[in-house]
Backbone as a chain_set.jsonl record, in Angstrom:
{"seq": "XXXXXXXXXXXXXXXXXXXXXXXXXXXXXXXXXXXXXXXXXXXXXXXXXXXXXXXXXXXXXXXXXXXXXXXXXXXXXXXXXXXXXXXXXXXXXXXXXXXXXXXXXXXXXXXXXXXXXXXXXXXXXX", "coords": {"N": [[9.651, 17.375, 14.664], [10.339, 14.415, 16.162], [10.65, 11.555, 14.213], [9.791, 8.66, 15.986], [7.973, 9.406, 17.509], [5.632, 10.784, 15.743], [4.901, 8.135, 14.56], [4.242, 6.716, 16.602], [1.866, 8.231, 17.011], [0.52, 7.595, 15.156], [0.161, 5.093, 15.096], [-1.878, 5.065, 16.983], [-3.925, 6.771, 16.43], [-4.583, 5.628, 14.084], [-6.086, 2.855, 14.3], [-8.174, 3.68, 15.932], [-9.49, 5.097, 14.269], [-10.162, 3.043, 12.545], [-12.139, 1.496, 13.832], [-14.011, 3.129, 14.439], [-14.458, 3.803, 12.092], [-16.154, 1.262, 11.109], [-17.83, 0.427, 13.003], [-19.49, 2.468, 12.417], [-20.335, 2.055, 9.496], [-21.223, -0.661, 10.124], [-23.579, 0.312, 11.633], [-24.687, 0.978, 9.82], [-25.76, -0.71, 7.623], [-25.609, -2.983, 8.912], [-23.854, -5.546, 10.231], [-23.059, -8.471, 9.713], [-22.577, -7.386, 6.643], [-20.791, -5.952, 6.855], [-18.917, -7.664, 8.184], [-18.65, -9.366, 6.243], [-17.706, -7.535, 4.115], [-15.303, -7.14, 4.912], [-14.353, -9.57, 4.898], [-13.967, -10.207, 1.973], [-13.026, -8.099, 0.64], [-10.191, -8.919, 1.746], [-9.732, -11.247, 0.631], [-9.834, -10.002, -2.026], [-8.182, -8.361, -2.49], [-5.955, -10.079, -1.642], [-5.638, -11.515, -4.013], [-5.365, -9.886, -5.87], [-2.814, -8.264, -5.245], [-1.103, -10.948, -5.143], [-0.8, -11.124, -8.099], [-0.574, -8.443, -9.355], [2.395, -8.724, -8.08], [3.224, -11.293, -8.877], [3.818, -10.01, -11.55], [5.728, -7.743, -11.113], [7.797, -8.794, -9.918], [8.658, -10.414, -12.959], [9.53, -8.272, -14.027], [11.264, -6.919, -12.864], [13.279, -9.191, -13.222], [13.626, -9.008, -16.01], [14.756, -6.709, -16.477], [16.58, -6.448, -14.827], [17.969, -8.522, -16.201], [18.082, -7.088, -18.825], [20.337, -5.507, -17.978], [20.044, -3.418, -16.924], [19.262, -1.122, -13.911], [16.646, -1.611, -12.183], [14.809, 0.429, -10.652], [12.436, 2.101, -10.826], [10.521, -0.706, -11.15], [11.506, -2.028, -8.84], [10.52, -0.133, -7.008], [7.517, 0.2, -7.482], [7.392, -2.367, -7.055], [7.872, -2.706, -3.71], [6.107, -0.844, -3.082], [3.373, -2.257, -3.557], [3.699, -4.697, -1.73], [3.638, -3.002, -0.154], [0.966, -2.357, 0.535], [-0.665, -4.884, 0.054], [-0.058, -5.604, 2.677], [-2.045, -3.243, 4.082], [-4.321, -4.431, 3.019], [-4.859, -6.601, 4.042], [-4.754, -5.9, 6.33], [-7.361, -5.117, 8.865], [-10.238, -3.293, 8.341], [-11.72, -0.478, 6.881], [-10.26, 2.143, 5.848], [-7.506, 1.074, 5.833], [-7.732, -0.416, 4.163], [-9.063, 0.61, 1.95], [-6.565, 2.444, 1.34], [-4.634, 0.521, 0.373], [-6.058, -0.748, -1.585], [-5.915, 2.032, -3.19], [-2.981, 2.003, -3.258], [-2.838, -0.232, -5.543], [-3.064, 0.226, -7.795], [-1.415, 1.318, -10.698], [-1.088, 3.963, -11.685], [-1.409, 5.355, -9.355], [0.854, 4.622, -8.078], [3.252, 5.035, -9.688], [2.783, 8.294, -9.138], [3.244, 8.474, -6.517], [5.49, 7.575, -6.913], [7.246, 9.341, -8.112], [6.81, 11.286, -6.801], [7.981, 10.867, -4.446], [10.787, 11.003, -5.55], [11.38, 13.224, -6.71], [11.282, 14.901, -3.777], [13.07, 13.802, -2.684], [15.343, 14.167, -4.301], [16.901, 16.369, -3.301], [17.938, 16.38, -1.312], [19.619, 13.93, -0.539], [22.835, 12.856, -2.309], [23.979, 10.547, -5.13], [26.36, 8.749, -5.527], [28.252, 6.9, -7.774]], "CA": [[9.113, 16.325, 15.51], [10.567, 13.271, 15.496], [9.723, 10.321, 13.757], [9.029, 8.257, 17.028], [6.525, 10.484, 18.077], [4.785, 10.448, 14.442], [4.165, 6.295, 14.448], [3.161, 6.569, 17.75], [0.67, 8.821, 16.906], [-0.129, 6.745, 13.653], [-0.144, 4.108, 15.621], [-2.585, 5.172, 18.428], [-4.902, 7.104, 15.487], [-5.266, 4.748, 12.507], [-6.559, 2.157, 15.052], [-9.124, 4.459, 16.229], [-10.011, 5.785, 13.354], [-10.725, 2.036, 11.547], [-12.717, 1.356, 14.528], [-14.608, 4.119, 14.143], [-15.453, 3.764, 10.688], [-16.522, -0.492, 11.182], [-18.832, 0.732, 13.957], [-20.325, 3.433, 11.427], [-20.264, 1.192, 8.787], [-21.671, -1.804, 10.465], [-24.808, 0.312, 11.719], [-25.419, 1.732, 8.383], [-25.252, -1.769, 6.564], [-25.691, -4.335, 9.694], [-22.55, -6.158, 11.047], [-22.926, -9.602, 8.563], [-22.241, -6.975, 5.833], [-19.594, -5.619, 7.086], [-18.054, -8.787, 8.573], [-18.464, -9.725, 4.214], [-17.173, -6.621, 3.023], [-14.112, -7.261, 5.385], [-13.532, -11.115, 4.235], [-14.168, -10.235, 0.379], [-11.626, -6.779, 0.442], [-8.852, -9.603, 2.135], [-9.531, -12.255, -0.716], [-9.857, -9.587, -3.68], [-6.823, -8.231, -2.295], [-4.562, -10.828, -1.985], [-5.482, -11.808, -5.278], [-4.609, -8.116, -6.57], [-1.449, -8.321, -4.537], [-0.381, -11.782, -5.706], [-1.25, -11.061, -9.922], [0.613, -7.782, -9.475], [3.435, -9.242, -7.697], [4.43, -11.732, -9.83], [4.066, -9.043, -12.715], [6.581, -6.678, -10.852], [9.219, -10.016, -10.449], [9.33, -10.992, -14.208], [9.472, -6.746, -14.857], [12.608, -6.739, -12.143], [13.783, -9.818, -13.824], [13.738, -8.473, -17.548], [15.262, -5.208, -16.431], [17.926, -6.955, -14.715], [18.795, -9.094, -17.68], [19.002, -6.05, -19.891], [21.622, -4.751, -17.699], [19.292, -2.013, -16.448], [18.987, -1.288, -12.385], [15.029, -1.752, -12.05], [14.51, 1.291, -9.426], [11.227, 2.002, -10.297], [10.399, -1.721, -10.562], [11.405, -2.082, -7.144], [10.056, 0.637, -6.038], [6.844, -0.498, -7.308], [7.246, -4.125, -5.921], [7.452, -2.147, -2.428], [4.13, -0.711, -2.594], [2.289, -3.429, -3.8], [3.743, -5.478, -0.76], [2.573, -2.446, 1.314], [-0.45, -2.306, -0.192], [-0.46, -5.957, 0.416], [-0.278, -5.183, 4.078], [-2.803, -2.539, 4.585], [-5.243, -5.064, 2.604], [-5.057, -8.035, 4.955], [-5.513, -5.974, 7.92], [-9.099, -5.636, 8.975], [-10.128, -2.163, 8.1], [-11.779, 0.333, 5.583], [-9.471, 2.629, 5.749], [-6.465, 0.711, 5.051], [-8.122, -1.638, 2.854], [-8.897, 2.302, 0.564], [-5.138, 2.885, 0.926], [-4.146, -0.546, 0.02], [-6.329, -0.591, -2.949], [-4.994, 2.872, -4.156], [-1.513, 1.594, -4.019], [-2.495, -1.515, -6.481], [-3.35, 1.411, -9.363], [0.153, 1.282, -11.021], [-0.737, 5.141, -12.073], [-1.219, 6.286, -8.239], [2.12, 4.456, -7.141], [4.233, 6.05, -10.094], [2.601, 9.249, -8.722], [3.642, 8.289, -5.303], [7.327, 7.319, -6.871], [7.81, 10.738, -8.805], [6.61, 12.681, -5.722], [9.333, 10.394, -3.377], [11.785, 11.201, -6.09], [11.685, 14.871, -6.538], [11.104, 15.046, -2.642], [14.431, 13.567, -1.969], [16.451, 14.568, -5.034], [17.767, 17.701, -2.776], [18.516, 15.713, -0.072], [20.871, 13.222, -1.161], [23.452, 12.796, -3.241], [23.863, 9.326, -5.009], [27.558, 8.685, -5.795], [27.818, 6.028, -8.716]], "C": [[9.796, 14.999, 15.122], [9.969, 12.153, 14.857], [8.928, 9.265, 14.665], [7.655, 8.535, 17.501], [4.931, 10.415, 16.997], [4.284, 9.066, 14.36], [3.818, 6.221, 15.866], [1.751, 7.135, 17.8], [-0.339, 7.837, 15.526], [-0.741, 5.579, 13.999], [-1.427, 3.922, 16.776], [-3.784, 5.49, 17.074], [-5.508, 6.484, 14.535], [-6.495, 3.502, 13.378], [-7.928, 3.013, 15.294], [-10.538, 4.924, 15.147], [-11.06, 4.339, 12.203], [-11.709, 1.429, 12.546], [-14.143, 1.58, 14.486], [-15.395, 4.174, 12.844], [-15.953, 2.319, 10.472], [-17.665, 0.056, 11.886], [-19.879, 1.688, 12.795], [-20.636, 2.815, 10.605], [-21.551, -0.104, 8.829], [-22.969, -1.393, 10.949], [-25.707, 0.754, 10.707], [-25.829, 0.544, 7.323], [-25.466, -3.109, 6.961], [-24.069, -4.728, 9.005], [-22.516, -7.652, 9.85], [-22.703, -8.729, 7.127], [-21.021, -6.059, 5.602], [-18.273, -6.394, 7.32], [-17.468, -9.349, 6.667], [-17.732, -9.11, 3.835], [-15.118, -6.7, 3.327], [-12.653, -8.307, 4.871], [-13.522, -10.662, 2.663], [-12.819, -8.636, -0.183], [-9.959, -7.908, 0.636], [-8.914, -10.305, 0.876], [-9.47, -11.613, -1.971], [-8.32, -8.941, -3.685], [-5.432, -8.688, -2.194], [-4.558, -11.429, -3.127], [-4.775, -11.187, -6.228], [-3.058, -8.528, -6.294], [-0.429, -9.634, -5.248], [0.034, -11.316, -7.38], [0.116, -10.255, -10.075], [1.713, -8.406, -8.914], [4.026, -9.768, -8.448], [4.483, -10.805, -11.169], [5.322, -8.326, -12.617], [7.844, -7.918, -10.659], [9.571, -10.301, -11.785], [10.006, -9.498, -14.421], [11.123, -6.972, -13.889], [13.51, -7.535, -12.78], [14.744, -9.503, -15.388], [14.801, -7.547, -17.151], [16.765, -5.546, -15.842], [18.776, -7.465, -15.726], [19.072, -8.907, -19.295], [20.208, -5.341, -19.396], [21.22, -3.362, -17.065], [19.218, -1.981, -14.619], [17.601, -0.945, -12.463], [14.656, -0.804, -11.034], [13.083, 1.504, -9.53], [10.082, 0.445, -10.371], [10.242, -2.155, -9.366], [10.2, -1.361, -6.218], [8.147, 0.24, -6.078], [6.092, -1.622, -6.633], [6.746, -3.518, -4.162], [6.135, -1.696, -2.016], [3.502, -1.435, -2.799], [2.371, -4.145, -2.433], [2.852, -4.645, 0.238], [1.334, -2.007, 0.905], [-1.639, -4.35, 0.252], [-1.151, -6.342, 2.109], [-1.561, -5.15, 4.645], [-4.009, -3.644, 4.204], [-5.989, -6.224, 3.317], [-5.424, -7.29, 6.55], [-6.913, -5.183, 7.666], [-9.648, -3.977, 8.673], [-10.795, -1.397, 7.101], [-10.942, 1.174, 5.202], [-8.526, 2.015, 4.95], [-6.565, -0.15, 3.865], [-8.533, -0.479, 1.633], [-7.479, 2.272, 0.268], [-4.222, 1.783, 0.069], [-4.689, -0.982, -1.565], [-6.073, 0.711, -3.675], [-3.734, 2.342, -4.609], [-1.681, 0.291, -5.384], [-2.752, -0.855, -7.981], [-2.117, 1.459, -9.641], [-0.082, 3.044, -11.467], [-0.887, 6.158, -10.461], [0.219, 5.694, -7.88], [3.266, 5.068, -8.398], [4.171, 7.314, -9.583], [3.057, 9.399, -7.528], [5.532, 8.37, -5.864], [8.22, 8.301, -7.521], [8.337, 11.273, -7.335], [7.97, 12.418, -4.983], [10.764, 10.667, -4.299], [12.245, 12.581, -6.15], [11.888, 15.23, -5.298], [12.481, 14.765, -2.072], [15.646, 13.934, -2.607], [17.045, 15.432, -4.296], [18.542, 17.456, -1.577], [19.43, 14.749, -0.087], [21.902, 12.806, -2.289], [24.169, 11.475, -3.35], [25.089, 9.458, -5.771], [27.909, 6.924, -6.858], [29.019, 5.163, -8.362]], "O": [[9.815, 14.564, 13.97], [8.779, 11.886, 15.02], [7.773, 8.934, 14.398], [6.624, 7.91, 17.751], [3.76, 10.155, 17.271], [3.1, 8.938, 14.048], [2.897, 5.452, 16.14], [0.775, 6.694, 18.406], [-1.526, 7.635, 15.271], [-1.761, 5.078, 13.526], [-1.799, 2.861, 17.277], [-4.489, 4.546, 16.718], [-6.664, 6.655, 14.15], [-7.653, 3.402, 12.971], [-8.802, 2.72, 14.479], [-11.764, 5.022, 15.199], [-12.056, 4.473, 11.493], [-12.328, 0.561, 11.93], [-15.102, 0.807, 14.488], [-16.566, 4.484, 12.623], [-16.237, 2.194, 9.281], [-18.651, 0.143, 11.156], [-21.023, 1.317, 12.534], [-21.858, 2.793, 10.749], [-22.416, -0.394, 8.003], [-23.807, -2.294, 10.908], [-26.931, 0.88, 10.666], [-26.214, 0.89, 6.206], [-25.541, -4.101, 6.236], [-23.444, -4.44, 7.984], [-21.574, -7.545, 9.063], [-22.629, -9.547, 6.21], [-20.488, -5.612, 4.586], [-17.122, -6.134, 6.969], [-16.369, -9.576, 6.162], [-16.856, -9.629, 3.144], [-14.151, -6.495, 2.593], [-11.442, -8.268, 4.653], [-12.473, -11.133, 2.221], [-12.082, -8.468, -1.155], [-8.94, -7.779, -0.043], [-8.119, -9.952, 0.005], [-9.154, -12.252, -2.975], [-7.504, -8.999, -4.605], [-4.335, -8.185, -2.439], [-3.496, -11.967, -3.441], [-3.958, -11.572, -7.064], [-2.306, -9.041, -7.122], [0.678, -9.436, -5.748], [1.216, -11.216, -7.709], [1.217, -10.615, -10.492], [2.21, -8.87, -9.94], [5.086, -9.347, -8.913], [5.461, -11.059, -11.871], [6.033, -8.17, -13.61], [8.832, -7.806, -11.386], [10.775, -10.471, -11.977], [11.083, -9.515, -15.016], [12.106, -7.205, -14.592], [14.584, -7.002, -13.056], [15.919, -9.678, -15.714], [15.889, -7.783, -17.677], [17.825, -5.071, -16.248], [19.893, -7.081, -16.073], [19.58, -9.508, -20.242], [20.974, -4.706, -20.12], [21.981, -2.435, -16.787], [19.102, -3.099, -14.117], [17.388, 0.195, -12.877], [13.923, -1.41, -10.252], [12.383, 1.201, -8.563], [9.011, 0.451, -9.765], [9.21, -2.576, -8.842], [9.43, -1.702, -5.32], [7.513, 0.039, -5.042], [5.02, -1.822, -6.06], [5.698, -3.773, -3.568], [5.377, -1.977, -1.088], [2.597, -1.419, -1.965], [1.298, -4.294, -1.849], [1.951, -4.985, 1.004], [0.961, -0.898, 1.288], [-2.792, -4.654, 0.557], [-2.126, -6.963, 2.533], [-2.179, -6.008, 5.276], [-4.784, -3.803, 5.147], [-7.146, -6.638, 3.251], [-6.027, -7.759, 7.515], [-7.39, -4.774, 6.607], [-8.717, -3.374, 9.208], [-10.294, -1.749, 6.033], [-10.71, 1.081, 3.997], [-8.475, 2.169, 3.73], [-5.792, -0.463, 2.96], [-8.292, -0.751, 0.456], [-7.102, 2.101, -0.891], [-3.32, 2.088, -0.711], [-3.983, -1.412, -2.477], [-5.993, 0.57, -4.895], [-3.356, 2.197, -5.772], [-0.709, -0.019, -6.072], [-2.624, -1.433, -9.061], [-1.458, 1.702, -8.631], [1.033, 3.545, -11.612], [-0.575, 7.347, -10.388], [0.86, 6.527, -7.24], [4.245, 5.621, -7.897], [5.278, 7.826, -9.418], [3.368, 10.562, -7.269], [6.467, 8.993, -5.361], [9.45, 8.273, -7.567], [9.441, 11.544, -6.861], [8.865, 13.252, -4.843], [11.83, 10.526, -3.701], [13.316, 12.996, -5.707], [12.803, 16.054, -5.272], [12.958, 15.401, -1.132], [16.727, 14.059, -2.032], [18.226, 15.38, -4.642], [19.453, 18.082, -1.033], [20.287, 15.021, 0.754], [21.359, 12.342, -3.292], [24.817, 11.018, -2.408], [25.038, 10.249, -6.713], [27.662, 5.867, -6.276], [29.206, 4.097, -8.948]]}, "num_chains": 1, "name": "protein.A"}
């Protein structure tokens, strides 16, 4: 299937789905506690997001100015941003996924898996 097809569907479903769980949410909890839980996930999150952030710049920094290429640094930095993301938009869902990625032991787990996953597939020429 192509990839097109897949973010369209991601795109049509996640929507739905965070909808879906606000509405559930909001009658289980009333709507002013949900509207809270919404604003207080964005502000604990971009706090998260900032802290780590600049953590993963000095770490890219250092690693650079041992002479080292920082890959999983980076790769780090990347999820946090998309973690970042999912956090600011409005959501339980993505605001779960967005706070998994800020666990530095689920996004190495994420950066193994993407490593073994692609080792067979490309070959990196030095």
């Amino acid at each position: 299937m192509p990839w097109r097809w897949i973010l369209f569907g991601l795109f049509i479903v996640i929507p739905i789905v965070e909808i879906a769980l606000l509405v559930a949410f909001s009658q289980a909890v009333g709507v002013w506690w949900t509207i809270a839980l919404v604003i207080a996930t964005a502000f604990v999150g971009s706090w998260l997001v900032t802290r780590q952030g600049r953590a993963t710049i000095v770490a890219v920094r250092h690693e650079f100015q041992q002479g080292a290429f920082p890959a999983a640094s980076l790769a780090h930095g990347a999820m946090i941003v998309i973690a970042g993301a999912f956090l600011l938009t409005p959501g339980l869902l993505t605001d779960a996924v967005g706070f998994l990625l800020l666990i530095p032991a689920v996004r190495e787990a994420i950066r193994r898996w993407v490593v073994a996953r692609s080792a067979n597939r490309w070959t990196i020429v030095p």
